[in-house]
C-alpha positions in Angstrom: -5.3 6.1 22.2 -3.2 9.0 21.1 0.1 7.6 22.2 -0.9 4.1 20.0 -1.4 6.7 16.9 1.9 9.0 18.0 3.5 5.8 18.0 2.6 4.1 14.8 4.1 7.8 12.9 7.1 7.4 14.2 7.2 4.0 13.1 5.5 4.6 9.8 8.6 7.3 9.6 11.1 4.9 10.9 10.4 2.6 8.6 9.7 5.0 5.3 13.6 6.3 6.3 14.6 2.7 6.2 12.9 2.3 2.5 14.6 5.8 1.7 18.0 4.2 2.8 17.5 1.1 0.8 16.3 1.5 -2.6 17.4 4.1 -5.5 13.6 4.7 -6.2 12.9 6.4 -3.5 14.0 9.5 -1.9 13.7 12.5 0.7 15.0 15.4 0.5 14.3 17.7 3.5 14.3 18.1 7.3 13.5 15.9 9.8 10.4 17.0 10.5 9.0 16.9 7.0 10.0 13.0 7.1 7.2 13.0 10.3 4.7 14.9 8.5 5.2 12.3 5.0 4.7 9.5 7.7 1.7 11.3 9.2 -0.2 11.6 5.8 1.4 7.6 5.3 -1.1 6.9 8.4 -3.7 8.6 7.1 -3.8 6.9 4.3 -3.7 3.7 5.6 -5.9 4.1 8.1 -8.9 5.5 6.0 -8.5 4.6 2.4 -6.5 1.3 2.8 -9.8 -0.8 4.1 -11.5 0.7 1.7 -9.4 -0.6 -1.2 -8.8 -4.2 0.4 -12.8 -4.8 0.5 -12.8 -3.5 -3.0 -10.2 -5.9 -4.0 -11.0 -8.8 -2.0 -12.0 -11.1 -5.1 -8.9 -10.5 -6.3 -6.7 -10.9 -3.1 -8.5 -14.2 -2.5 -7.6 -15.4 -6.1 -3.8 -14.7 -6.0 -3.6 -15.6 -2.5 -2.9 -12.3 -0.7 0.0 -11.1 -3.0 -2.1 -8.0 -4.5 -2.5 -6.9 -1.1 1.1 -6.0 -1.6 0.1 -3.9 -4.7 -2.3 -1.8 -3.1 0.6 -1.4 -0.4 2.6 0.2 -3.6 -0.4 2.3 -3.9 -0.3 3.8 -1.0 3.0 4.7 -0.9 2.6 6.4 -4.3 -0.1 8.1 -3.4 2.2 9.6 -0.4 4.6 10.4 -2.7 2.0 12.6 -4.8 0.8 14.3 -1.2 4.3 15.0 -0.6 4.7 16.1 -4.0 1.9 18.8 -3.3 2.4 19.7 0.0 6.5 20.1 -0.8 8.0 17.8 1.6 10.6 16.1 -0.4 9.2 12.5 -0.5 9.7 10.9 -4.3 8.9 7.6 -5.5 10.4 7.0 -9.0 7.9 4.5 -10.3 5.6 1.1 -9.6 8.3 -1.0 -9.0 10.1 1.2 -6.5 7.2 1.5 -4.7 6.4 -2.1 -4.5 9.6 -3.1 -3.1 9.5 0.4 -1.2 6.1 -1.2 0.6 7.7 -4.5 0.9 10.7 -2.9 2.6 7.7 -0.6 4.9 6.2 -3.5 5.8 9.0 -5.8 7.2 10.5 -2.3 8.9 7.1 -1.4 10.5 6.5 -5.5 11.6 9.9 -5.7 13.3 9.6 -1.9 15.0 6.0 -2.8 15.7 7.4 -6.1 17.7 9.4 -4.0 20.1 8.0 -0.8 20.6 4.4 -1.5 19.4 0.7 -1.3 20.9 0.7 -4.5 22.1 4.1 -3.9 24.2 2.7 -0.8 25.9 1.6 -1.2 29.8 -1.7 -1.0 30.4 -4.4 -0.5 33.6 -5.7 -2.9 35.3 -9.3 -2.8 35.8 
């Protein structure tokens, strides 16, 4: 259980770098270990407050077929940003639409980096 949440960080951070790489909006400015810590709070967030929001929102996904999902992705990525912001790590978003194509860019990098070092690919005991 702990390696499956060690891993998804590094992945969450893997894949935040990737968004910091790719788009003007969004930036990092520190070590490398504040980048882990960003990602750590990233998984927090996701993992607790995410569900949360998606039941909330569910009339709405349904209606627009899944594509505001993609907005409370944005959300949550802002909301890292303002966590950062607080807790002086160095991770900026600029505004909304940096952080919806920020999320879009998390998501593809977390899918593919999920695919070949993910949960699913780990070994596991046999019973």
């Amino acid at each position: 259980m702990k390696t499956d949440r060690i891993l998804q960080i590094l992945i969450n951070a893997a894949a935040l770098y990737a968004a910091v790489y790719l788009l003007d909006g969004i930036d990092f400015a520190g070590e490398w270990w504040k980048l882990l810590l960003v990602a750590l709070a990233f998984s927090l967030l996701n993992t607790y407050l995410r569900p949360i929001l998606r039941i909330l929102t569910l009339p709405i996904s349904v209606i627009t077929m899944g594509i505001f999902l993609l907005v409370i992705n944005a959300a949550m990525l802002m909301l890292t940003a303002a966590i950062s912001d607080q807790l002086g790590l160095g991770f900026t978003v600029a505004d909304f639409w940096s952080a919806f194509l920020g999320a879009i860019v998390v998501a593809i990098v977390g899918w593919i980096l999920s695919m070949f070092v993910g949960v699913g690919r780990l070994p596991t005991k046999a019973l």
